[in-house]
Every structure is written in structure tokens, then in C-alpha cells.
N, CA, C, O and CB atoms as a CASP TS submission, in Angstrom:
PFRMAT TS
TARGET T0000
AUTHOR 0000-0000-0000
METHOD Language model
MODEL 1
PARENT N/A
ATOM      1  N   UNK     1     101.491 107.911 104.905  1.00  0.00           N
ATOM      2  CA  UNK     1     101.615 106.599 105.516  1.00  0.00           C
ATOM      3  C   UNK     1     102.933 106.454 106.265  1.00  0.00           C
ATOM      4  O   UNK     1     103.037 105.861 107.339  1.00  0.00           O
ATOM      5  CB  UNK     1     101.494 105.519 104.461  1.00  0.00           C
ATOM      6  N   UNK     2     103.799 106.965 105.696  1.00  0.00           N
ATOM      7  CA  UNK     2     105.471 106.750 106.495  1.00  0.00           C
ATOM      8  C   UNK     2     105.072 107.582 107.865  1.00  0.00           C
ATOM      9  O   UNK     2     105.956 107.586 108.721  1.00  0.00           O
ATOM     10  CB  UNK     2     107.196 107.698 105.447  1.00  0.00           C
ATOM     11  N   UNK     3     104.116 108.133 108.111  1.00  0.00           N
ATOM     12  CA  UNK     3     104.267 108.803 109.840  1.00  0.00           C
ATOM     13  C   UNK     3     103.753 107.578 110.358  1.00  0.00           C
ATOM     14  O   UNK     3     104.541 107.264 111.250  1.00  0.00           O
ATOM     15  CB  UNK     3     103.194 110.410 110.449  1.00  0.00           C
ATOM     16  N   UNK     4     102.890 106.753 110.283  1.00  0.00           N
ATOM     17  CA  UNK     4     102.778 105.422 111.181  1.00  0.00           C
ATOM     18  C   UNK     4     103.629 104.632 110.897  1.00  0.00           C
ATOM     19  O   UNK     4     104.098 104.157 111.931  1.00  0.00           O
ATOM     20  CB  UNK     4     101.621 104.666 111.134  1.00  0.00           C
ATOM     21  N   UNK     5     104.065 104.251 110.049  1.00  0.00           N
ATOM     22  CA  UNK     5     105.647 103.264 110.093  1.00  0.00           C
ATOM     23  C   UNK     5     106.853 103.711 110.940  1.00  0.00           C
ATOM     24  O   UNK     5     107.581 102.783 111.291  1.00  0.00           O
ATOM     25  CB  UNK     5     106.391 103.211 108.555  1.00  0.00           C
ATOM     26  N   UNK     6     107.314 105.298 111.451  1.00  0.00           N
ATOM     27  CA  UNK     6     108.287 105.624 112.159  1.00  0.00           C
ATOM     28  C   UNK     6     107.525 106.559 113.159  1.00  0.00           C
ATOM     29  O   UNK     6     107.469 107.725 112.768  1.00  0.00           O
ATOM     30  CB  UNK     6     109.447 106.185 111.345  1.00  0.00           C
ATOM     31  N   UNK     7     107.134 106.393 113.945  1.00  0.00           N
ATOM     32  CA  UNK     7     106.361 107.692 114.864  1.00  0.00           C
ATOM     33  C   UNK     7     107.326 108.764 115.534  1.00  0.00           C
ATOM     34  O   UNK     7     108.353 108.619 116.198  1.00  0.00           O
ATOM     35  CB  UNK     7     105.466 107.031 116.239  1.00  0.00           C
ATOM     36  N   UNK     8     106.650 109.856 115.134  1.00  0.00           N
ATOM     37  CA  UNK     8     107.757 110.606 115.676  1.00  0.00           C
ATOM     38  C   UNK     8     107.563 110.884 117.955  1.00  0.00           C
ATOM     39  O   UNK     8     106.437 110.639 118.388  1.00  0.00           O
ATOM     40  CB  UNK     8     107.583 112.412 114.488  1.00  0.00           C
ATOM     41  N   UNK     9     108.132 111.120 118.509  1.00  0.00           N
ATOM     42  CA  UNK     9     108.225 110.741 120.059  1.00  0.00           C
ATOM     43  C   UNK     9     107.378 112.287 120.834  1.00  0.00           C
ATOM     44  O   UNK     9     107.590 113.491 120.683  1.00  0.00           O
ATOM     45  CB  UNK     9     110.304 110.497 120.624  1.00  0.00           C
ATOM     46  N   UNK    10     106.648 111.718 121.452  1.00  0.00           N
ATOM     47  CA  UNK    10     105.869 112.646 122.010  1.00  0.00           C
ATOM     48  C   UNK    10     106.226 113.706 122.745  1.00  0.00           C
ATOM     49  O   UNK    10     107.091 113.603 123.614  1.00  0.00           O
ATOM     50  CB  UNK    10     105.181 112.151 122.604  1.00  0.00           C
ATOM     51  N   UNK    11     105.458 115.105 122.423  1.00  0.00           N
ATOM     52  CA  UNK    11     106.255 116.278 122.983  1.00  0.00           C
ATOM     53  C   UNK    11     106.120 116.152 124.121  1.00  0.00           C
ATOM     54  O   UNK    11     107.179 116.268 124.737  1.00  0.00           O
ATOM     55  CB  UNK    11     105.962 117.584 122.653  1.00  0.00           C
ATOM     56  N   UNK    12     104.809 115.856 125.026  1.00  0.00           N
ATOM     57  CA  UNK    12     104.567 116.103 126.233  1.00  0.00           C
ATOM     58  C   UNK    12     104.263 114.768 126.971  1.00  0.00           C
ATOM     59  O   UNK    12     103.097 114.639 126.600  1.00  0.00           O
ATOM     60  CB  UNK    12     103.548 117.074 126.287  1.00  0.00           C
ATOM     61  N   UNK    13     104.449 113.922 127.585  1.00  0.00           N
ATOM     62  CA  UNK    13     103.719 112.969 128.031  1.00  0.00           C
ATOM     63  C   UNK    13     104.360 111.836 127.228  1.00  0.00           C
ATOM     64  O   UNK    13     105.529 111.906 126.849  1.00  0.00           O
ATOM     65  CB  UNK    13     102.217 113.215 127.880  1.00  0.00           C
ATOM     66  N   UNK    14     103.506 110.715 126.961  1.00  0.00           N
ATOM     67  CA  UNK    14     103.891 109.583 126.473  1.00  0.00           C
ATOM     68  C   UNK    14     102.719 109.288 125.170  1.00  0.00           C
ATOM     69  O   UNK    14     101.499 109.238 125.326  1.00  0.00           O
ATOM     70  CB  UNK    14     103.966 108.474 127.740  1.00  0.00           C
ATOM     71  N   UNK    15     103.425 109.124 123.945  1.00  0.00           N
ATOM     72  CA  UNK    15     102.361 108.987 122.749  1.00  0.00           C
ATOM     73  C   UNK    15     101.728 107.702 122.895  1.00  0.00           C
ATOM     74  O   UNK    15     102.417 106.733 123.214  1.00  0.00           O
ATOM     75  CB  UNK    15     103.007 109.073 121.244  1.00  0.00           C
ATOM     76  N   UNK    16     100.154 107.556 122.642  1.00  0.00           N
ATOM     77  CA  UNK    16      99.451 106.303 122.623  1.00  0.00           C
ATOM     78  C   UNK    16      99.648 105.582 120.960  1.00  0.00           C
ATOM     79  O   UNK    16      99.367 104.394 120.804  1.00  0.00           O
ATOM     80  CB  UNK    16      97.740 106.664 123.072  1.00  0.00           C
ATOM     81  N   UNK    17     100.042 106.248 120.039  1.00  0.00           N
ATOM     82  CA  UNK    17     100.194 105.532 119.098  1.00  0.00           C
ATOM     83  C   UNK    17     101.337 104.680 119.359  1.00  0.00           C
ATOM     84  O   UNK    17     102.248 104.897 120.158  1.00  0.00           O
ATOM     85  CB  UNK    17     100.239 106.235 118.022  1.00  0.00           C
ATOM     86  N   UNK    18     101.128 103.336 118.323  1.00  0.00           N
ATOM     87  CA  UNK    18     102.031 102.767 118.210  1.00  0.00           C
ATOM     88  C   UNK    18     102.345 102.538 116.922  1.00  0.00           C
ATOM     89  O   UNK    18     101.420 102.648 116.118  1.00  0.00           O
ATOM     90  CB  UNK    18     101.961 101.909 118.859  1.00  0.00           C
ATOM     91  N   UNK    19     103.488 102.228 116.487  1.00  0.00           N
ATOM     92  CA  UNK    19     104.421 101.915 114.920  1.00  0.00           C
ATOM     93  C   UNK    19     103.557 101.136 114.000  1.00  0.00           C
ATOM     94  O   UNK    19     102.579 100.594 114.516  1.00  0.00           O
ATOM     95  CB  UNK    19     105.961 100.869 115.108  1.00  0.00           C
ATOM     96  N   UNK    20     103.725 101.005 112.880  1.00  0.00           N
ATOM     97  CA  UNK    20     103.279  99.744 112.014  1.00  0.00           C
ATOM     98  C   UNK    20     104.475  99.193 111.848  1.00  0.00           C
ATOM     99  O   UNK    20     105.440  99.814 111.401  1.00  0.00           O
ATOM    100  CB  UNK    20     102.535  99.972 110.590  1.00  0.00           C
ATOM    101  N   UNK    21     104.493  98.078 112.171  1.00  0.00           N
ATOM    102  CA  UNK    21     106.058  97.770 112.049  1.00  0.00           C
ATOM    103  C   UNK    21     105.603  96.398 110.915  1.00  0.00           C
ATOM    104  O   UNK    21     105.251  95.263 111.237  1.00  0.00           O
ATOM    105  CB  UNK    21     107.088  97.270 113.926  1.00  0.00           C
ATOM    106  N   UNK    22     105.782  97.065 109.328  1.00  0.00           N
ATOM    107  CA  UNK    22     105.851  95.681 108.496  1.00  0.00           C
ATOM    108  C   UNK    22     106.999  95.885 107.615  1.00  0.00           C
ATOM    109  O   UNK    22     107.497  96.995 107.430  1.00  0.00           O
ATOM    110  CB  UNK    22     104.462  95.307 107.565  1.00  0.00           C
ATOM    111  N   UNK    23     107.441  94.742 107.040  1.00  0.00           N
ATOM    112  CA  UNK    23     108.685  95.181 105.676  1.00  0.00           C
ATOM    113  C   UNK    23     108.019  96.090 104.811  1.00  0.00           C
ATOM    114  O   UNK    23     106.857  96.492 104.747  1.00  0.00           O
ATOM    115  CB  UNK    23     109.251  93.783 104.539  1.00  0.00           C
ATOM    116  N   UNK    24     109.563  96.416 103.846  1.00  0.00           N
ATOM    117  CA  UNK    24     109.251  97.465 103.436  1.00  0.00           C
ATOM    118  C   UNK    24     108.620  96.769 101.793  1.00  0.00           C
ATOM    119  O   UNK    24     108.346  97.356 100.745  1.00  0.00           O
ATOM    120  CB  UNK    24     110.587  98.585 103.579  1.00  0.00           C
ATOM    121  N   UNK    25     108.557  95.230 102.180  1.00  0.00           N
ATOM    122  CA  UNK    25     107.662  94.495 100.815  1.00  0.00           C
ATOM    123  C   UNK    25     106.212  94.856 101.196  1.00  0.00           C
ATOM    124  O   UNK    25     105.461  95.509 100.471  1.00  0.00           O
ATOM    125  CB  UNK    25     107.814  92.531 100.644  1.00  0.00           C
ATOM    126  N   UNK    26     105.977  94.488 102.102  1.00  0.00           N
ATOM    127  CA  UNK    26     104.864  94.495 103.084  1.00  0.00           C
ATOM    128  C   UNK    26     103.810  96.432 102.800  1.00  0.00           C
ATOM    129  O   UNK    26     102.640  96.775 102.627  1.00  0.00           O
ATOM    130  CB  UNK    26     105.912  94.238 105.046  1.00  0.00           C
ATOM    131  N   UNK    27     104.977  97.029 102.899  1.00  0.00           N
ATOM    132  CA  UNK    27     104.315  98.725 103.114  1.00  0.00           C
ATOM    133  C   UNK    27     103.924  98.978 101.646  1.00  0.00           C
ATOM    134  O   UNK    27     102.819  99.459 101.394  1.00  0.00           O
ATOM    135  CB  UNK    27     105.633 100.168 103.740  1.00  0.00           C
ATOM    136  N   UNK    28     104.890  98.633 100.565  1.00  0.00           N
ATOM    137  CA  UNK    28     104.816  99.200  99.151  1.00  0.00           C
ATOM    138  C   UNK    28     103.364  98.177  98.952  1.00  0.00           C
ATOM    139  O   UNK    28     102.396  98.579  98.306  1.00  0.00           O
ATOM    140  CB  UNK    28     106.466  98.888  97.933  1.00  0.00           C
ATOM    141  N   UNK    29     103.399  97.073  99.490  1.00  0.00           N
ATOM    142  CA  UNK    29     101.906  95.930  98.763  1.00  0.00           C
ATOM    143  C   UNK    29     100.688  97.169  99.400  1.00  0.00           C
ATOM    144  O   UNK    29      99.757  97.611  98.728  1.00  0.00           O
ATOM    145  CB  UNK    29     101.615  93.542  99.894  1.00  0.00           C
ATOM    146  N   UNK    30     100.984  97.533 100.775  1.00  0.00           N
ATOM    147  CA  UNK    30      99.702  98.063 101.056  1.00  0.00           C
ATOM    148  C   UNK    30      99.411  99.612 100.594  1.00  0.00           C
ATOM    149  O   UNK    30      98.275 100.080 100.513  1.00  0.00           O
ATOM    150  CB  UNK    30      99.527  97.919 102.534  1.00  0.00           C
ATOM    151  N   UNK    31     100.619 100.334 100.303  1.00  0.00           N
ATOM    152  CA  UNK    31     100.549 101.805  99.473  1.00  0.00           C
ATOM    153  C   UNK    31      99.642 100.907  98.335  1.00  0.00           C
ATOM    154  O   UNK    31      98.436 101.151  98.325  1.00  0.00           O
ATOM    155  CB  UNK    31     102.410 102.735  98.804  1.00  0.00           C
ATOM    156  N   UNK    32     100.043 100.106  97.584  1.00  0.00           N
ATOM    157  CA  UNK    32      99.843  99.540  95.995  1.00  0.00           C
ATOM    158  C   UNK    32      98.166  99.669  96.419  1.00  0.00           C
ATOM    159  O   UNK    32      97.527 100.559  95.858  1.00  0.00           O
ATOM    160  CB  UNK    32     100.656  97.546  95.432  1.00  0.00           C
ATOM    161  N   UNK    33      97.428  98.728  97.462  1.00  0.00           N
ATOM    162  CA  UNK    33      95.944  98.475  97.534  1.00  0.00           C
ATOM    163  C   UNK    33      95.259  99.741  97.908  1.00  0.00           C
ATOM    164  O   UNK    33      94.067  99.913  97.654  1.00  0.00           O
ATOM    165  CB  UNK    33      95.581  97.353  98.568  1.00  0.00           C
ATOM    166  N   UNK    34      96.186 100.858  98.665  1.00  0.00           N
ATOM    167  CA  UNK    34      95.350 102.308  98.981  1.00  0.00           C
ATOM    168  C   UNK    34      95.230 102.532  97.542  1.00  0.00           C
ATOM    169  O   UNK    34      94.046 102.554  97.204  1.00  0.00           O
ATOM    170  CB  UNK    34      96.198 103.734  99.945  1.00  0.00           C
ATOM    171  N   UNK    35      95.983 102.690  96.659  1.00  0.00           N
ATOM    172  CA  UNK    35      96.038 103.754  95.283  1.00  0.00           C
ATOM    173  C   UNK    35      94.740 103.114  94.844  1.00  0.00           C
ATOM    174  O   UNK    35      93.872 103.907  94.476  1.00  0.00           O
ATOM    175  CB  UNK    35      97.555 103.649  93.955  1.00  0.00           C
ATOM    176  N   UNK    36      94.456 101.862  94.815  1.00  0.00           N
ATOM    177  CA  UNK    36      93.413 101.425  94.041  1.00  0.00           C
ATOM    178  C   UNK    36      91.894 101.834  94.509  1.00  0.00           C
ATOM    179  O   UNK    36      90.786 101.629  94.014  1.00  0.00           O
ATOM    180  CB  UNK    36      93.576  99.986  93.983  1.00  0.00           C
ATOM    181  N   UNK    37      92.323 102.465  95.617  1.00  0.00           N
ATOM    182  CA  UNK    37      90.714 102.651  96.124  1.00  0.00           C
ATOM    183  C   UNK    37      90.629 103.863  95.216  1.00  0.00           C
ATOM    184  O   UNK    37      89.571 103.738  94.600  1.00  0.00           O
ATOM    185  CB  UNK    37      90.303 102.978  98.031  1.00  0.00           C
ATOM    186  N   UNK    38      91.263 105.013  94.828  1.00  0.00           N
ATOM    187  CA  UNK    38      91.302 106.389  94.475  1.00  0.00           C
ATOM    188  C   UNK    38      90.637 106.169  92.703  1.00  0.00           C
ATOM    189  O   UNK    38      91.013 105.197  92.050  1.00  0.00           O
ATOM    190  CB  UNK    38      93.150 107.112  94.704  1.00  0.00           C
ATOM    191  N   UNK    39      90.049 106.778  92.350  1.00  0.00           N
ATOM    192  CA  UNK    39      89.509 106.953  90.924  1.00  0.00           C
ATOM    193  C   UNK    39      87.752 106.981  91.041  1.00  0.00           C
ATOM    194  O   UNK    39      86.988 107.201  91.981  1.00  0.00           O
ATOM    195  CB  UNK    39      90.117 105.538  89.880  1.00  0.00           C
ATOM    196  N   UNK    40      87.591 106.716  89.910  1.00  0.00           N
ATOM    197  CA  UNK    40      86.137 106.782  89.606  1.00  0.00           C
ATOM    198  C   UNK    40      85.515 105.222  90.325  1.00  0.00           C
ATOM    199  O   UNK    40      86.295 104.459  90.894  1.00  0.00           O
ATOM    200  CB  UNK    40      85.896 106.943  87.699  1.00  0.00           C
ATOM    201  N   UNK    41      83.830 104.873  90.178  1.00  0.00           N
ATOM    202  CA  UNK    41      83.702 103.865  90.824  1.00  0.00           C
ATOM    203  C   UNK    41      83.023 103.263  89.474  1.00  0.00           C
ATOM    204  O   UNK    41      82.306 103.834  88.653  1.00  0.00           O
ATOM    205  CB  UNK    41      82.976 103.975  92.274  1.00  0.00           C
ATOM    206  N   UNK    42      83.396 102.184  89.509  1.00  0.00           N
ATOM    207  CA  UNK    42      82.676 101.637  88.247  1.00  0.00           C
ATOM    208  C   UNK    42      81.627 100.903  88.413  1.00  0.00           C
ATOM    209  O   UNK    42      81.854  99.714  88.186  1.00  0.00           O
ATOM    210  CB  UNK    42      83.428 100.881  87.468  1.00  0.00           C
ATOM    211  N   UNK    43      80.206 101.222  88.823  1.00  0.00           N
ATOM    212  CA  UNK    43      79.164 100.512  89.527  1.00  0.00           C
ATOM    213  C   UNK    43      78.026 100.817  89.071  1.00  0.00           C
ATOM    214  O   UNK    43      77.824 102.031  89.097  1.00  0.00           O
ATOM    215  CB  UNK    43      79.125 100.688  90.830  1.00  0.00           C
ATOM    216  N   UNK    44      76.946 100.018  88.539  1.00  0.00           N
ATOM    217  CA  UNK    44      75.665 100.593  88.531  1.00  0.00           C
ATOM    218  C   UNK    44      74.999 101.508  89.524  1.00  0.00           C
ATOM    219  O   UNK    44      75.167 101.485  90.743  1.00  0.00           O
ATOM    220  CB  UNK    44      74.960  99.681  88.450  1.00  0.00           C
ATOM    221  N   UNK    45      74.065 102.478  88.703  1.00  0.00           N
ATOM    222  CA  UNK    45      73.489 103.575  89.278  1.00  0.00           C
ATOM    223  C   UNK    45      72.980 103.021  91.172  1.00  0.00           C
ATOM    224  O   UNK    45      73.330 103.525  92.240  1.00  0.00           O
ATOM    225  CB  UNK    45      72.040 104.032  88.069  1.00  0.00           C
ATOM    226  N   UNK    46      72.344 102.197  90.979  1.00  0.00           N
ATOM    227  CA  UNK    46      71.464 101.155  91.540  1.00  0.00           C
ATOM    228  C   UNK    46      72.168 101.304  93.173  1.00  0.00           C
ATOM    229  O   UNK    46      71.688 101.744  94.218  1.00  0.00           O
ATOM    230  CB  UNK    46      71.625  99.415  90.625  1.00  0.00           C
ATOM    231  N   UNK    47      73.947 100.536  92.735  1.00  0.00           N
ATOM    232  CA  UNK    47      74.642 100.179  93.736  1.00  0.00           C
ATOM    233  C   UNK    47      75.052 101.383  94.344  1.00  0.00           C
ATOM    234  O   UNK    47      75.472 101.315  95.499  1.00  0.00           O
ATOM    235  CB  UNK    47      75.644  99.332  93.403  1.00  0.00           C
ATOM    236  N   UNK    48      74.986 102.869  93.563  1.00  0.00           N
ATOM    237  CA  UNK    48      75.706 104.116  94.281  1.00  0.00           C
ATOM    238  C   UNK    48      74.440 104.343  95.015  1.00  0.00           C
ATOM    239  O   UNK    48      75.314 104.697  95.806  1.00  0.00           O
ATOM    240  CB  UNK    48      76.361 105.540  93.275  1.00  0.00           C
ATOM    241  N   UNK    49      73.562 104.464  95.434  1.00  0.00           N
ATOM    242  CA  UNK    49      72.326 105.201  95.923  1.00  0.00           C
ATOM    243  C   UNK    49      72.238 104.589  97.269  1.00  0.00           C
ATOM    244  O   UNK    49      72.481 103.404  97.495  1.00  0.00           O
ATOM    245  CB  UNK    49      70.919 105.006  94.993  1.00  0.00           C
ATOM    246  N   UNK    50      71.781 105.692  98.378  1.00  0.00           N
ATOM    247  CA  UNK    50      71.607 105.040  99.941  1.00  0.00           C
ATOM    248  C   UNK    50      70.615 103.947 100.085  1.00  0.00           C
ATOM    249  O   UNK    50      70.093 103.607  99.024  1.00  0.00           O
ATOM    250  CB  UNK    50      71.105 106.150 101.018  1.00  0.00           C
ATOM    251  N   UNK    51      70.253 103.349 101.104  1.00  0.00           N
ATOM    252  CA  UNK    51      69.264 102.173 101.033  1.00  0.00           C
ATOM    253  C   UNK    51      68.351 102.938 101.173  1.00  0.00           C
ATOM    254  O   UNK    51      68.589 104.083 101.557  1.00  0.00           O
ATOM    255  CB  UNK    51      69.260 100.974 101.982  1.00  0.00           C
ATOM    256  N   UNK    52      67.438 102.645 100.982  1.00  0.00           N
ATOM    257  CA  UNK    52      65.971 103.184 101.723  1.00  0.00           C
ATOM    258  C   UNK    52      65.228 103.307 102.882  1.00  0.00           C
ATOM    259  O   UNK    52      64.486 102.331 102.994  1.00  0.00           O
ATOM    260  CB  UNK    52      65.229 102.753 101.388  1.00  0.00           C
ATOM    261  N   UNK    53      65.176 103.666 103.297  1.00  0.00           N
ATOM    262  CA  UNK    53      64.955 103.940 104.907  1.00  0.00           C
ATOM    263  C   UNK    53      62.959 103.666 105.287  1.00  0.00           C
ATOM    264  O   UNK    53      62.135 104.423 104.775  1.00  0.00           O
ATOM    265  CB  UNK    53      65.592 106.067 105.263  1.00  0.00           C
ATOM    266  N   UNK    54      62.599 102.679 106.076  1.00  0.00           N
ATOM    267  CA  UNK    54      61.517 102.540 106.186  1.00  0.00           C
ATOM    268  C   UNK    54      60.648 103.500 107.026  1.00  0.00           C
ATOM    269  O   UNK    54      61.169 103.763 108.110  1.00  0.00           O
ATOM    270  CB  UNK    54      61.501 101.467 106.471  1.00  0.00           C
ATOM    271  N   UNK    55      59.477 104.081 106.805  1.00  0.00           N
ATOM    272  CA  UNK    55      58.929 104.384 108.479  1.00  0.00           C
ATOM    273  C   UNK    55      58.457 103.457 108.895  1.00  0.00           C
ATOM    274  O   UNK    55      58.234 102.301 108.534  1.00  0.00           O
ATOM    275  CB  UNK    55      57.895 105.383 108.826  1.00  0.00           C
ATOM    276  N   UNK    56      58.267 104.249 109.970  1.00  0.00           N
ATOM    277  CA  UNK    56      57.501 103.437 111.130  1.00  0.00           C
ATOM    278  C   UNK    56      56.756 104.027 111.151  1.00  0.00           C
ATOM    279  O   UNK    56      55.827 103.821 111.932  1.00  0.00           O
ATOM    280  CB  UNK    56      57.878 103.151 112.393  1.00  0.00           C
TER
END
């Protein structure tokens, strides 16, 4: 995540990315909500399975 908060400057040309520019309260809240996606999923069988696909 710290490479979009400081971008490093383009070798050739001009980089299209741009910065995330938030505090550094701001970066640790959103590291904090990535970690939570990571682990097991705690969900009925039901909810893990693709939808069902109709024919035609």
C-alpha cells in the first residue's frame, strides 16, 4: 500500500498514476479494513456457491 501513498516518478514519459494522499490516521484505518478481508469466510454453504445460470 505505501507505493500509492508516495509514487515513485516515472522512468520514461510522465506516470498516469496519481498519490493517495490521506493522513497517516486515515492509511493505518484503511490497512486495519484490508486485514479484515483476509481469513476464512464465515458463511453458509448456500451463500459460497455461484448463482445458477438459466438456459435459454
Amino acid at each position: 500500500m505505501w507505493h500509492y501513498r508516495t509514487l515513485p516518478t516515472a522512468r520514461v514519459g510522465e506516470s498516469e498514476l496519481n498519490d493517495l494522499p490521506i493522513t497517516s490516521t486515515e492509511f493505518d484505518q484503511l490497512e486495519a479494513f484490508l486485514r479484515t478481508l483476509e481469513g476464512p469466510i464465515d458463511a453458509s454453504a448456500k451463500y459460497l456457491r455461484p448463482p445458477a445460470v438459466e438456459a435459454n
